[in-house]
Structures are given as C-alpha cells and as structure tokens.
VEXFI-187489 format. One line per 8 residues: number of its first residue (from 0); their letters; for each residue x, y, z of C-alpha. Coordinates in nm, 3 decimals, padded with zeros to 5 digits, always signed. Each point is the difference from the previous one (the first is absolute). Layout:
NUM = A = X Y Z  ... .
//
This chain:
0 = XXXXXXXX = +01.493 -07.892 +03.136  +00.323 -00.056 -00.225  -00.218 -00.209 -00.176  -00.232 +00.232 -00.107  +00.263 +00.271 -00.122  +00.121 -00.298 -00.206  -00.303 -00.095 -00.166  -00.087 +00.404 -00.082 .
8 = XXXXXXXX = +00.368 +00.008 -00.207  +00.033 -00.318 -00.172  -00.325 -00.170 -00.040  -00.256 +00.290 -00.033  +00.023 +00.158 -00.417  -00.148 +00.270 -00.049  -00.245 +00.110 -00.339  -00.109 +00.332 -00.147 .
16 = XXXXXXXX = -00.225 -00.022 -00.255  -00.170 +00.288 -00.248  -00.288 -00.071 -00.187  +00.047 +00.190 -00.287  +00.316 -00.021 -00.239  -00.082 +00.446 -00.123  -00.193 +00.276 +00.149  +00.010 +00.369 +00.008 .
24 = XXXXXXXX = +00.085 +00.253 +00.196  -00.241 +00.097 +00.277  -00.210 -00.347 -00.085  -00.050 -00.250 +00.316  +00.160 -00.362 -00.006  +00.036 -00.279 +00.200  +00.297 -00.147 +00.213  +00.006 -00.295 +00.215 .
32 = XXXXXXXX = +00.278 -00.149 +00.259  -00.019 -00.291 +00.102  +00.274 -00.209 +00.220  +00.138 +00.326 +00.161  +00.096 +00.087 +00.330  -00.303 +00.181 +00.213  +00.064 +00.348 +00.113  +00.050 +00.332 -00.194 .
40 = XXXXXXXX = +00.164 +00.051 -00.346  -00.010 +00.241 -00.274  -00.059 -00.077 -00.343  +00.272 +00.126 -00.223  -00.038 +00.058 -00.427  +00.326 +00.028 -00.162  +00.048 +00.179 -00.339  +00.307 +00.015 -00.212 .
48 = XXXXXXXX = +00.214 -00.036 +00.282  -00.194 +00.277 +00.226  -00.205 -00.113 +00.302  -00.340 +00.259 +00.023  -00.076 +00.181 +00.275  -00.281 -00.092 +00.224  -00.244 +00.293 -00.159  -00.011 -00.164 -00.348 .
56 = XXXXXXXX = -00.100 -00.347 +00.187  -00.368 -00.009 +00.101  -00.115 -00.357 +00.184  -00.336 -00.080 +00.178  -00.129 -00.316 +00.110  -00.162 -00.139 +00.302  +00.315 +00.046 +00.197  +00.070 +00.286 +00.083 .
64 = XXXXXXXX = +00.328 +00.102 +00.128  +00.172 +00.353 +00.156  +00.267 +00.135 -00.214  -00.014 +00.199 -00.321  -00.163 -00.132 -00.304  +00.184 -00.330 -00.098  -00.019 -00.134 +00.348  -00.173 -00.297 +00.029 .
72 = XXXXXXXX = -00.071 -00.326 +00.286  +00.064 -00.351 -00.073  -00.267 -00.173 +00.202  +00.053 -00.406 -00.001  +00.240 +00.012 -00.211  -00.203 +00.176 -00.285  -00.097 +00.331 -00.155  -00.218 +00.098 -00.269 .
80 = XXXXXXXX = -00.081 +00.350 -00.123  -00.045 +00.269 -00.267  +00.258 +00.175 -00.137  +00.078 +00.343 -00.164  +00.306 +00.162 -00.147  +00.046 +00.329 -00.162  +00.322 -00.032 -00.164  -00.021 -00.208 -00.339 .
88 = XXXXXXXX = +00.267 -00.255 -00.133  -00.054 -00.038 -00.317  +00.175 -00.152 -00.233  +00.170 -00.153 +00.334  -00.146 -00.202 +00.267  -00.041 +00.106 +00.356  +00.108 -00.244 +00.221  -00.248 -00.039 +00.349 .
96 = XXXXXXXX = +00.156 -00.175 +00.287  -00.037 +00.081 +00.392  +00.243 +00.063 +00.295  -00.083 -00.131 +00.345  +00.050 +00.227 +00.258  +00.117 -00.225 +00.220  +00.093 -00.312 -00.172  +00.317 +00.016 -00.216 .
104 = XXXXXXXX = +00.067 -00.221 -00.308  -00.099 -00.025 -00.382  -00.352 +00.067 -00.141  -00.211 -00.131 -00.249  -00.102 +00.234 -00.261  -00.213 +00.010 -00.309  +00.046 +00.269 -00.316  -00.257 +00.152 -00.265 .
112 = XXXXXXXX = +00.021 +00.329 -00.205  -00.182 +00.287 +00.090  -00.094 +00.223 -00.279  -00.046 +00.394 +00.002  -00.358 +00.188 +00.073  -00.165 +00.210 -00.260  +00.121 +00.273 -00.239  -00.044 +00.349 +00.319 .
120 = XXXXXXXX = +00.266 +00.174 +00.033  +00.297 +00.177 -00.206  +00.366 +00.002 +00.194  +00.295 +00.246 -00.151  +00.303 -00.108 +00.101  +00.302 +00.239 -00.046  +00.400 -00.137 +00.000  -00.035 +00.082 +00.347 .
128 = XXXXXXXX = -00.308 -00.230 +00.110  -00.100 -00.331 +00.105  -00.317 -00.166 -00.047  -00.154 -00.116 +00.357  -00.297 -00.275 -00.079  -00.239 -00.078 +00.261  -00.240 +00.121 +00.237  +00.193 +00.304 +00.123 .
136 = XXXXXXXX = +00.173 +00.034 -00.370  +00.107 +00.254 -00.209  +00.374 +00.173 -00.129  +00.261 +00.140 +00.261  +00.298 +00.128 -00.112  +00.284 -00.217 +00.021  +00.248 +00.351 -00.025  -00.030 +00.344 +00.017 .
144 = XXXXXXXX = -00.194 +00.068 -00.331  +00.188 +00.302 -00.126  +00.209 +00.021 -00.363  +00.134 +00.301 -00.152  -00.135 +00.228 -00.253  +00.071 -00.180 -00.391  +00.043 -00.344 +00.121  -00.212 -00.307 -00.084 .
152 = XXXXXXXX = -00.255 -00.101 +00.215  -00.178 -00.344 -00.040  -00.311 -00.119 +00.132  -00.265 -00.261 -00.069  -00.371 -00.021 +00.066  -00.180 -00.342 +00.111  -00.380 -00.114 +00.019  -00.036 -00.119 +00.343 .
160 = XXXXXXXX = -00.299 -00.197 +00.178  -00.174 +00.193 +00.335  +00.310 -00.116 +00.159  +00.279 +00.082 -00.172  +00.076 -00.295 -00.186  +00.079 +00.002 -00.401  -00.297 -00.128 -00.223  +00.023 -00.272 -00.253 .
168 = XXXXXXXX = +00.039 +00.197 -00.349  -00.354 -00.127 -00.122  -00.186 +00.241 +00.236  +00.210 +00.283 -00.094  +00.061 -00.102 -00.379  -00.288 +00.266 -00.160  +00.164 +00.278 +00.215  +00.167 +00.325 -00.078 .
176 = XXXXXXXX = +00.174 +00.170 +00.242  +00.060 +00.402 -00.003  +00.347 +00.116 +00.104  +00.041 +00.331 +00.075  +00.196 +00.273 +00.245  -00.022 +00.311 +00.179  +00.320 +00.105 -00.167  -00.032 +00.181 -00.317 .
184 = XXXXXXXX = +00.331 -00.035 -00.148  +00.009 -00.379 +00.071  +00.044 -00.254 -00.274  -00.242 -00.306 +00.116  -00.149 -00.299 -00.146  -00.349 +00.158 -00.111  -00.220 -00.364 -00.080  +00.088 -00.321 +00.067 .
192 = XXXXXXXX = -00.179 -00.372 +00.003  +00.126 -00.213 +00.260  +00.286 -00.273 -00.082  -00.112 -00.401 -00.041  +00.195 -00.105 +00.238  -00.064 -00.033 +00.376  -00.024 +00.193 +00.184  -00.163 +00.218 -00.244 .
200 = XXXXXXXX = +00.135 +00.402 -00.002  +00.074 +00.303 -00.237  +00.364 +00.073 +00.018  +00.095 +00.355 -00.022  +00.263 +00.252 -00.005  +00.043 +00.380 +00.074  +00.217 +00.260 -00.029  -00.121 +00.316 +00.245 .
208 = XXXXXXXX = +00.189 +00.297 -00.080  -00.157 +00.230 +00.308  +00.155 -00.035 +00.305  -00.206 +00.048 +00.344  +00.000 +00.247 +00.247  +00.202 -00.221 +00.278  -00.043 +00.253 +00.284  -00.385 -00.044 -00.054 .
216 = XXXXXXXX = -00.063 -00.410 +00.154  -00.346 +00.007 -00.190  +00.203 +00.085 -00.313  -00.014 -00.270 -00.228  -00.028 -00.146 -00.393  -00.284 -00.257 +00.022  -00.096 -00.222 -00.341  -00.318 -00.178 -00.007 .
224 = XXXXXXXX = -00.150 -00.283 -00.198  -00.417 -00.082 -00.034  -00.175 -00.257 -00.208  -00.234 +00.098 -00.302  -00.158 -00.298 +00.040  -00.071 +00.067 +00.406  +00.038 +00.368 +00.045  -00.017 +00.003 +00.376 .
232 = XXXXXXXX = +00.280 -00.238 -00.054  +00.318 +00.223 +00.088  +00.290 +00.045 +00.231  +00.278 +00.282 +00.017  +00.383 -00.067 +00.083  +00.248 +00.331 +00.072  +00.353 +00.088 +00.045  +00.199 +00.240 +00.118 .
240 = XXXXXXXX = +00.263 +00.175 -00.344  +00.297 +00.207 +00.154  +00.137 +00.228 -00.313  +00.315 -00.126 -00.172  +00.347 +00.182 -00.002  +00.000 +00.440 +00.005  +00.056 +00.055 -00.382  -00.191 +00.330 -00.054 .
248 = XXXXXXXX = -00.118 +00.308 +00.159  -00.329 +00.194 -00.055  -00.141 +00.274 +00.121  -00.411 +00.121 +00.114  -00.159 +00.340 -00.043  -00.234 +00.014 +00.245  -00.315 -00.138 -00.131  +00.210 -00.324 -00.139 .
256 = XXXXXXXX = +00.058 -00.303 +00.175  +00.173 -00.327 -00.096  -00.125 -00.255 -00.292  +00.241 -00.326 +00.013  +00.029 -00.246 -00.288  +00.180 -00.114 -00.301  -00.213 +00.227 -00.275  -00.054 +00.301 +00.281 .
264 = XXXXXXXX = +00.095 +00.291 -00.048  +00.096 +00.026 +00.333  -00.251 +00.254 +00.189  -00.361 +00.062 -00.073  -00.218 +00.314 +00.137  -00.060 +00.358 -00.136  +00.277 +00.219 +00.150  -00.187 +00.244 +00.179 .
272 = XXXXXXXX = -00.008 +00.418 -00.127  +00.282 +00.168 +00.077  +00.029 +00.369 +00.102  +00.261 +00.208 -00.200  +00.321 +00.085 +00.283  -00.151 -00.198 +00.286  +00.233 -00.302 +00.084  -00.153 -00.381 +00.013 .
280 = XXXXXXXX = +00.147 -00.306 +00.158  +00.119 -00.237 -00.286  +00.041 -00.383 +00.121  +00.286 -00.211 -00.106  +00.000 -00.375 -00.019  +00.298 -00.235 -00.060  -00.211 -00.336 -00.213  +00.140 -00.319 -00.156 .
288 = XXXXXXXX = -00.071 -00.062 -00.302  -00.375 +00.001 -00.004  -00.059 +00.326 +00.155  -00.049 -00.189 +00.366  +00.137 +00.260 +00.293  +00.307 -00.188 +00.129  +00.063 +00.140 +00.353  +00.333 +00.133 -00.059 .
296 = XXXXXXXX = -00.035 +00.359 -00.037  +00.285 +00.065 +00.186  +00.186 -00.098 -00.305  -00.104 +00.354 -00.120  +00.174 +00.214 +00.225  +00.265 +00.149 -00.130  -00.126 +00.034 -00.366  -00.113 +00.320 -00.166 .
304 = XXXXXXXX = -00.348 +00.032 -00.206  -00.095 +00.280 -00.225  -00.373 +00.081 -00.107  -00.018 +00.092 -00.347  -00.326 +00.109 -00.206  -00.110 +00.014 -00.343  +00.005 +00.347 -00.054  +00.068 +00.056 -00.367 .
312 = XXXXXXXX = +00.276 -00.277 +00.057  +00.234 +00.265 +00.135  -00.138 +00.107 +00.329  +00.079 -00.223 +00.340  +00.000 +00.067 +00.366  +00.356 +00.055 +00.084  +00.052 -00.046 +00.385  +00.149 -00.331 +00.019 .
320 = XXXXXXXX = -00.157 -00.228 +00.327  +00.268 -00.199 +00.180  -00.159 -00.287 +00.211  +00.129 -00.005 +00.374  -00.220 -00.239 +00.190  -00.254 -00.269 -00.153  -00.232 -00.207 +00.222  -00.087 -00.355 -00.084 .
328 = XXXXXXXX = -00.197 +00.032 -00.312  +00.105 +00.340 -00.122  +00.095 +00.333 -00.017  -00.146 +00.341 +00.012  +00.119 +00.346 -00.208  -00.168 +00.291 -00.004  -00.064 +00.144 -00.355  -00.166 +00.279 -00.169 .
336 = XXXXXXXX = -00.099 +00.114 -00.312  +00.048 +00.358 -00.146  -00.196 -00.036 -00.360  -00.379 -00.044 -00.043  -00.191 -00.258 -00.217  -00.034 -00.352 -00.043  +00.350 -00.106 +00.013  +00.246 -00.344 -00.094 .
344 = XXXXXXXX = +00.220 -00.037 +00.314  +00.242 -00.272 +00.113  +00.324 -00.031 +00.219  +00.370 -00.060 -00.117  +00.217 -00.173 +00.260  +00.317 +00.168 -00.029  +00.226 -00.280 +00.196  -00.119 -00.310 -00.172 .
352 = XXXXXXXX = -00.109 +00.013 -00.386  -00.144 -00.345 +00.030  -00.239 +00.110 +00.253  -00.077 +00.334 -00.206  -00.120 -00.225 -00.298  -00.249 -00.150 +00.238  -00.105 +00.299 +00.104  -00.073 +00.155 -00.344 .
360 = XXXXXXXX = -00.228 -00.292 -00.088  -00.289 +00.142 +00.310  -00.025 +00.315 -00.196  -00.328 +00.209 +00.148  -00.167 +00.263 -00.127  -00.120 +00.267 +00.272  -00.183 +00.274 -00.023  +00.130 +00.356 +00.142 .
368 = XXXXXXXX = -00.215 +00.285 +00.070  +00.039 +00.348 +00.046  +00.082 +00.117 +00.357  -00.254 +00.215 +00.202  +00.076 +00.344 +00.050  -00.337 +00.101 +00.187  -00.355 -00.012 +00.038  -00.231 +00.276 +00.018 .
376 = XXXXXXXX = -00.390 -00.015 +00.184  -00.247 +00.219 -00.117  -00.384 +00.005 +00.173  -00.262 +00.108 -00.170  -00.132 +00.234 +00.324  +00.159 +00.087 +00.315  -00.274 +00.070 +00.174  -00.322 -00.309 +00.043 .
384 = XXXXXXXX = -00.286 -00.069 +00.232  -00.012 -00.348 +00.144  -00.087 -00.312 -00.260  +00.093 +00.268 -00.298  +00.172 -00.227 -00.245  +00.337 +00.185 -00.214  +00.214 -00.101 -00.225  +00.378 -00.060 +00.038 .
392 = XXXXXXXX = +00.277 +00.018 -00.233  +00.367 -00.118 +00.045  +00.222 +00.079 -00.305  +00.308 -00.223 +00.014  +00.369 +00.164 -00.225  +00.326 -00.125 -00.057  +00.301 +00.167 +00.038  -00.030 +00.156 -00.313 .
400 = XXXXXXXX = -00.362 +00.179 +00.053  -00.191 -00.296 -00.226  -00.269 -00.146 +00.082  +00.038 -00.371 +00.153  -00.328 -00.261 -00.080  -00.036 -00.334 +00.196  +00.121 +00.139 +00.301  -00.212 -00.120 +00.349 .
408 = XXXXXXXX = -00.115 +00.258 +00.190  -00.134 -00.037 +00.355  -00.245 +00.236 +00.172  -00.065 +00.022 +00.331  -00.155 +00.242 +00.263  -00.025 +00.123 +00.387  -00.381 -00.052 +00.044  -00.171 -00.024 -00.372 .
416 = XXXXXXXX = +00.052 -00.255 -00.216  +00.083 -00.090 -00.417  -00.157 -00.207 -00.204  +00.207 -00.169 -00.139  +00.296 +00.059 +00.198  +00.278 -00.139 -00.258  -00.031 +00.119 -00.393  +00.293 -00.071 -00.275 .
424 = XXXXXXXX = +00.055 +00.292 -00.168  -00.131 +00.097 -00.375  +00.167 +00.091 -00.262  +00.057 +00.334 +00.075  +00.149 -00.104 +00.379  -00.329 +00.070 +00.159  -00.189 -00.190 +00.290  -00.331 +00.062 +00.074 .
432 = XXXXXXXX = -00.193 -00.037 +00.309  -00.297 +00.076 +00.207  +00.005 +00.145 +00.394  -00.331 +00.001 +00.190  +00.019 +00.212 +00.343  -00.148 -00.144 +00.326  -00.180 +00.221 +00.213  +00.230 +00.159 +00.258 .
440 = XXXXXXXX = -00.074 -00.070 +00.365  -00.053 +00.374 +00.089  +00.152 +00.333 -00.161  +00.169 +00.036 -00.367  +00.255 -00.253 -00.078  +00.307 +00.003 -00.187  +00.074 -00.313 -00.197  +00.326 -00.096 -00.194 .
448 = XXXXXXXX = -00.002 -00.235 -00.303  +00.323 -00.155 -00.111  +00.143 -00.218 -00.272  +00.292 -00.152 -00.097  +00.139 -00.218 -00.246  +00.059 -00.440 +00.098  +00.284 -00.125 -00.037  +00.361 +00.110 +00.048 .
456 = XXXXXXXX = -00.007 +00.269 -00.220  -00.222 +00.251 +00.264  -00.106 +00.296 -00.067  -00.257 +00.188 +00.185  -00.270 +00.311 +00.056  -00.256 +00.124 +00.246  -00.300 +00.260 +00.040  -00.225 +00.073 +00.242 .
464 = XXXXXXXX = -00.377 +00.104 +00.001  -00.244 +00.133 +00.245  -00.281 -00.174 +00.093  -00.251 +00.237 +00.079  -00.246 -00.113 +00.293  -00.367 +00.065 -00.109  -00.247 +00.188 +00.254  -00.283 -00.218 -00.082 .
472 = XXXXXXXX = +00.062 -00.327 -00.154  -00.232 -00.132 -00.303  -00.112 -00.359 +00.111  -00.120 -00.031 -00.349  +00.331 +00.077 -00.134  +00.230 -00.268 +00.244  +00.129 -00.316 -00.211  +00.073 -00.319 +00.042 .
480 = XXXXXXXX = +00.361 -00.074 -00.156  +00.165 -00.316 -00.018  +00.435 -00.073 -00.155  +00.099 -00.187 -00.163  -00.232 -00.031 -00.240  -00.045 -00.247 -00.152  +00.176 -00.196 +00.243  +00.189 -00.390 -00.039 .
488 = XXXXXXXX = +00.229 -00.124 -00.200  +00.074 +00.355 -00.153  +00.082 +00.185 +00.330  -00.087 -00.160 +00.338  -00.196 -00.285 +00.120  -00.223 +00.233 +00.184  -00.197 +00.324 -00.019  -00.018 +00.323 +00.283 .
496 = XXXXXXXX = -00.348 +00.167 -00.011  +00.009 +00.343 +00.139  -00.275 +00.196 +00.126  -00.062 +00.292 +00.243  -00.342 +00.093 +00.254  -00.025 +00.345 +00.103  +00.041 +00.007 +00.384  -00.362 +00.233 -00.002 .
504 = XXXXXXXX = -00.157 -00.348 -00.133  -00.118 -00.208 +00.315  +00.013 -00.387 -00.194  -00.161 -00.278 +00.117  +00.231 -00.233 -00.230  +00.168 -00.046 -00.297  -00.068 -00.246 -00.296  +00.259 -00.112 -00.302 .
512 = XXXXXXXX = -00.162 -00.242 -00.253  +00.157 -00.155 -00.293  -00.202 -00.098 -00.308  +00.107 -00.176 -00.288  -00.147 +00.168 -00.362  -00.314 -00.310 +00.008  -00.068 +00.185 +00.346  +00.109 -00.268 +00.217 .
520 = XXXXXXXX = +00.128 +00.106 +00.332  +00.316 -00.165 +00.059  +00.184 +00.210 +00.305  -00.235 +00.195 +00.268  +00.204 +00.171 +00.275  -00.179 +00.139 +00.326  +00.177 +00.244 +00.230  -00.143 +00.177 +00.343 .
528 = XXXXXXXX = +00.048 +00.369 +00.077  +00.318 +00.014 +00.203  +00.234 -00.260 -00.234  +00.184 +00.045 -00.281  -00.219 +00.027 -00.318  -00.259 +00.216 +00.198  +00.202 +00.239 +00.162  -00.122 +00.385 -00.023 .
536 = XXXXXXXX = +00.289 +00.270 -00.066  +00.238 -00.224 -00.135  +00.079 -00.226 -00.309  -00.106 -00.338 +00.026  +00.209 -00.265 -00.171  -00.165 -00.319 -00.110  +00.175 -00.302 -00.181  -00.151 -00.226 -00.281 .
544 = XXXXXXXX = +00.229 -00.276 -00.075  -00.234 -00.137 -00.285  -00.161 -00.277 +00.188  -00.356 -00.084 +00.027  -00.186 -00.053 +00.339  +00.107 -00.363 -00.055  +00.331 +00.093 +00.018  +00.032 -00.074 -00.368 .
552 = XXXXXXXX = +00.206 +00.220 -00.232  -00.256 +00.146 -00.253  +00.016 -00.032 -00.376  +00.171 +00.314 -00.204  -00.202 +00.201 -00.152  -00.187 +00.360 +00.136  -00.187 +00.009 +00.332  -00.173 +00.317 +00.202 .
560 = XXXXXXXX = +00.004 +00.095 +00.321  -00.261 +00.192 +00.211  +00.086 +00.187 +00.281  -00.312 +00.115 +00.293  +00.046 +00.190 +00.268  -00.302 -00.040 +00.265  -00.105 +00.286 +00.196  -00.316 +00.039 +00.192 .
568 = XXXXXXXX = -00.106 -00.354 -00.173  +00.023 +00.175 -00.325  +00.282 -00.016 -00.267  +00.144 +00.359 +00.052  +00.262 -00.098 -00.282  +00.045 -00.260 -00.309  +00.218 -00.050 -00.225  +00.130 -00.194 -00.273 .
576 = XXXXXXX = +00.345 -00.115 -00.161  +00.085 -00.198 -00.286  +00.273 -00.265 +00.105  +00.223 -00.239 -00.242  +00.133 -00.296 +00.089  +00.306 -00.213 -00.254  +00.160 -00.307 +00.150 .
//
C-alpha cells in the first residue's frame, strides 16, 4: 500500500494538452490529460492573473461528472473533452490547468489565446463602472454613481461581443457611434470613431449642469450611445447629479416651474392669469449656480422680499413679506396684485443684495385682470311646458360696472338641463346658453337655473321658471336629446341621451340605434318595459361612450341616432338626433 502512494507522487507525470494554439470565444476545443490521478477535478482557465468562474467554463465529453460546469472525471488516468469559455484573453494567453479534488500537488497545464466574438453589443461605462465580461457580464458600479451639478463627468463606450468582451478594432473600424443625453444643458461628445488601440472605445466627457430630483429614486440623468452603422446597436448608462453650493434664489408664479442649466433662464411655464386683489402663493427656491433647487430653504428665514411691478416704473407693491418658516425646498408668501394688465414683476430681497440680483434675472411677466363685482342671469321666459328649449344669459361686471370678456361661466339646473353647460364670456361679458325642461312627474314645477363664474374670483346669479305640466301630452312633439354634443376630446368621453314615454303609452320595448352618415349601424341598444331606457313617466337616461358593438371606439366625424318606442307591436314613437363625435 505505501508503495502505491509512492509511485502516484514521484513516478506518475502528469500532461495537459490543447489542440489548438487560438480560438474564440464561445468556439469548442479540445483538452486532454493524460498521467493524472483518477477521481474528480475541475478544470481551471486563468487570465491576467484572474481565475474564471465556473459559468464562463463549458466542458463535455464522455465522462461525465456531478459538479458545476468545469467539473470533470479522470478515468485511467486520462480525460479528453470539449471545451468552451466565454471570457476572451486576447492579446494575453489563458492559461488551462486542473485541480484534483482529492489529490494535492502541481499540475500540468497548456496556454493559447482566446480571441473576442463578433461586433453585438455597445457598453457605456461611466467613472463609476466596471466592465464585467462573460456569460453573466455587463457594468456594475464600482461606487455610488452620483457627482454634483458643473463637474466633469467621463465615460467611455466599447464594442463588445454577445458576451461582453471588447472586439478587435477591425470589426468596429467603419463605425460611428452617436453620443447623446437626456440632459439638455449638458456639454457631451456628439460623434466619435472608435480609438486604434485595443480595446477599441470612444472616450468622452460631460459636463451636466441639471441636477436630479434626489427624493424621487427613479430620478436620474441617463446618456446613451448607438451605432449608425448597427442602429439596434445601443446601450444607456445614468447617474444620479445632486445641485452644487446655494448661490441664488428664485422665485415661481404659479404656472412656472423650475428649468436648470448653465444657459437657463432658470424657470420655464406661462405664469398662470391673475385676478386683480386676490392673493396667490408665490414659491421661493434657494439654487446654486445653475438654477438647481438646493434643499436649504431654511436659509431664507429671516430675510425680507418685496414684489415690485412695472407699472410706469414708479408703481410697486409695498407690503414687505418677511419669511418665518421654509420647508426643504422652499418657501411660500402670499402676494397680490392691485393693478390690471399684462405686467413685468420680480422680487427684491431686502437682507441679502447678492441674492436680490439673482432674483431680478427670473423676471415674469403676468397678466392681471379686473376683479368680479357680479353676475347677473336673465331667461328669456319664466314660464315653459316640458322639452321647451330657452335661452339663458349671464352678464359678468367688474367692480367698476364694465363689462368683463373671457370669463367661464357655468350653468347648471334642479331637473332641466344646458347645453352647453360652461361658455367664456364675449366681448361684451355675456354667456350664452340653452335650458331644455323635463317633464315634471305630476303637477307644475318650479325650476331654478344658476350660474357662476370658475375660478377664485366667484361671482354668482339664479332664476327660477315654472314648468307647466301639459293636460295631454303631444307624442309627436317628445324629443330625443343627447349632451354633450359633440362629445370626446372637446368635453367628455361619453354622451347622455335623454328621452321621456308618457305613462298613458303601454310599450312593448324600446330601441336606440346608431348609424354612421354611409348608414352603417354601428351601436343598437334594446331595453324591456320595466328598465331604465323604457320606463313610462319618467326620464330615461342612456349612455353612449362612442364605441361600436365591437367595443371599438368609432371614427370622428357625425353619426344619427334613432329612437322607437314599441307599443302594441307598432312604433308608437320615432325619433331622430344628430350626434358628433371628436377624439
């Protein structure tokens, strides 16, 4: 027995042979031991110092051994098999040996360069990552990848095969990559060819002036690079920017928000329309340099801010706002404005005049109109009979008695309805609507009609009318009405048909089709005596949301719907609406 052990250390040598001197990623080759110990062992490729893991190794043969890929079993003393790797060496060589699992000692081991796959893939690699070849490849990030606002960031972008290896320059060489970023303000490498050298790459640099929003995790600046010469060639890298130091403050009208960078003005948006006397929330914002909010509001308490206006370049608000608390990214004043027009406005920080220059250079002009005084509702008859159709006038003044246009006016009702139920006003402060009575449920009833001005600014009216209940109702004279119409993308995504059946009308059932103008029916509806849509003595309410029987929304254009109320077998009534539909 001692003899054996003897003759396995010092008289059996060991040889591992491959057959080829180069191959390629992903490309089969041969091995052979010969001489070894019998058992388990693992074959092991070495590459610039760095043993790969088992999943870039890939071995069959006609032993076959548990384990993970790279395990193989020396049978007599011999193994022979077919071998894989994913991770290329070139211009080194990889280095292929084995380790016994159970036998200790030196190895034999063979060498040969394995070149990189074909020309697949784009990597961008930012100062923060690190290129992972193989199988299970890719970048991480080797620190957290954020920089500040104004600083330098570099990055490169490398051709890599399926698995993550860099190409040899000749595949790449007639290639142009695209460099480009989400960041508007950034200064980037635009075009660039990739270097001679190997690994091939562009080499870039940035400077991103807009910081993220760092209480938002999805937040982030992302640059991207594609090939012209392989469009579906691309890959995207991002980063986190936290703003530099607080060097400025700004402030928002409401309707502005925010627009970092170096050649920004600062804030973008159309403040929205002010009303003359009625106060609005102004935001303040402590920035560095390039307009990014810093966080540090609370740097503002204490300081006093005055709103001045171009008004003949004499005429400024004069309350003066001190700032007492400040959350995280700003303040809050309440402000007003007494004059009328479209006016130049800006704050003056009182405490700091460094901050006060800032704050003259986001300048915004606002427009101010007059105040409400009241509104005024005049009907065109007090007195209707169900389905009668009158017209509506609301008359909209300003403090001073004059007449005020644009102004929205809603209209609304007890039991009728308006069509339409908001209107701007003209130019002579008048909105104009429609109200169509319902038929009461029994005796005369009184109705009141309203409206009132949107917004802040409110100012309203009201007036009522009598509906008078007929004796005898006309079937010839009951209509089908539908609002909004035309119905979409211009008022709602749906339509309310309304319709009424004499309780002295015994109906079988009720039919709603839908034609488009070619005559094609696109909608039918069906409803039994007893359910809503053929109920007697009561308005029936039926919804069209614009979609065919299919379920498919229909094209825009003009459509018309027939209404027929069965009785006795018979249609006792029929009628017929014109309906618009604008997505």
């Amino acid at each position: 027995m001692l003899l054996k052990i003897f003759l396995i250390f010092f008289f059996v040598s060991d040889v591992l042979e491959v057959n080829v001197d180069e191959t390629s990623v992903g490309t089969l080759f041969q091995v052979n031991i010969s001489g070894a110990p019998d058992g388990l062992a693992n074959l092991v490729i070495v590459i610039n110092g760095d043993t790969l893991k088992s999943e870039n190794i890939i071995v069959t043969s006609n032993f076959t051994a548990p384990g993970d890929s790279s395990t193989i079993r020396i049978v007599d003393g011999s193994w022979s098999g077919d071998v894989k790797v994913y991770v290329s060496s070139y211009p080194a060589y990889a280095y292929i040996t084995y380790v016994h699992q159970t036998v200790p000692g030196p190895k034999a081991y063979d060498s040969l360069i394995i070149y990189p796959g074909a020309y697949e893939n784009l990597v961008i690699l930012s100062q923060w990552d690190s290129l992972i070849r193989g199988k299970n490849g890719g970048k991480i990030s080797i620190s957290t990848p954020v920089d500040t606002a104004g600083d330098t960031v570099f990055f490169r972008v490398y051709p890599v095969d399926r698995w993550f290896n860099p190409v040899l320059f000749d595949s790449v060489m007639s290639d142009t990559i695209l460099l480009s970023t989400d960041c508007p303000y950034a200064d980037y490498l635009s075009l660039g060819v990739f270097s001679s050298t190997y690994p091939p790459f562009v080499e870039g640099w940035g400077v991103f002036y807009r910081a993220n929003d760092l209480s938002n995790p999805y937040d982030s600046t992302r640059y991207w690079g594609y090939s012209l010469k392989r469009s579906y060639i691309q890959d995207t890298s991002s980063f986190l920017m936290e703003p530099g130091p607080p060097e400025k403050v700004m402030f928002l009208l409401p309707g502005e928000f925010p627009n970092p960078g170096e050649i920004s003005k600062g804030k973008l948006g159309t403040p929205q329309v002010q009303i003359q006397g009625v106060p609005f929330e102004v935001q303040l914002r402590v920035t560095d340099k390039y307009w990014n909010v810093t966080y540090t509001a609370f740097e503002l308490i204490g300081h006093k801010f005055k709103l001045f206006i171009d008004a003949d370049s004499s005429s400024y608000f004069s309350d003066v706002f001190e700032i007492n608390s400040a959350g995280d990214t700003g303040a809050v004043i309440q402000m007003r404005i007494d004059v009328t027009g479209d006016k130049l406005v800006w704050l003056e920080d009182l405490t700091d005049p460094i901050l006060s220059e800032s704050l003259k250079q986001v300048k915004s002009i606002v427009k101010v109109e007059p105040k409400a005084g009241y509104l005024s509702l005049e009907i065109e008859k007090d007195k209707i009979v169900p389905y009668e159709k009158i017209k509506v006038t609301a008359k909209v003044y300003d403090v001073n008695n004059q007449a005020l246009p644009g102004r929205s006016v809603i209209f609304k009702s007890n039991f009728g309805f308006f069509d339409p139920e908001t209107v701007a006003t003209n130019e002579r402060g008048e909105a104009i609507s429609y109200y169509q009575a319902p038929i009461p449920e029994s005796n005369d009833t009184i109705d009141t009609l309203q409206a009132w001005t949107l917004g802040d600014n409110l100012v309203s009216d009201k007036k009522s009318v009598e509906i008078i209940y007929p004796q005898k109702i006309d079937l010839n004279k009951i209509p089908l009405v539908n609002y909004p119409n035309p119905f979409g993308s211009v008022s709602r995504p749906y339509t309310i048909f309304l319709y009424r059946i004499p309780d002295t009308l015994m109906v079988d059932r009720v039919v709603l089709e839908i034609y488009d103008i070619w005559g094609n029916k696109v909608v039918s509806k069906r409803f039994e005596r007893g359910h809503n849509g053929a109920l007697v003595g009561q308005m029936n309410i039926v919804t069209w949301d614009g979609k065919n029987d299919k379920g498919l929304k229909v094209a825009t254009g003009v459509y018309v719907a027939y209404l027929k109320v069965y009785s006795g077998g018979k249609v006792a009534i029929k009628r017929k609406r014109m309906v618009g539909v604008v997505w």
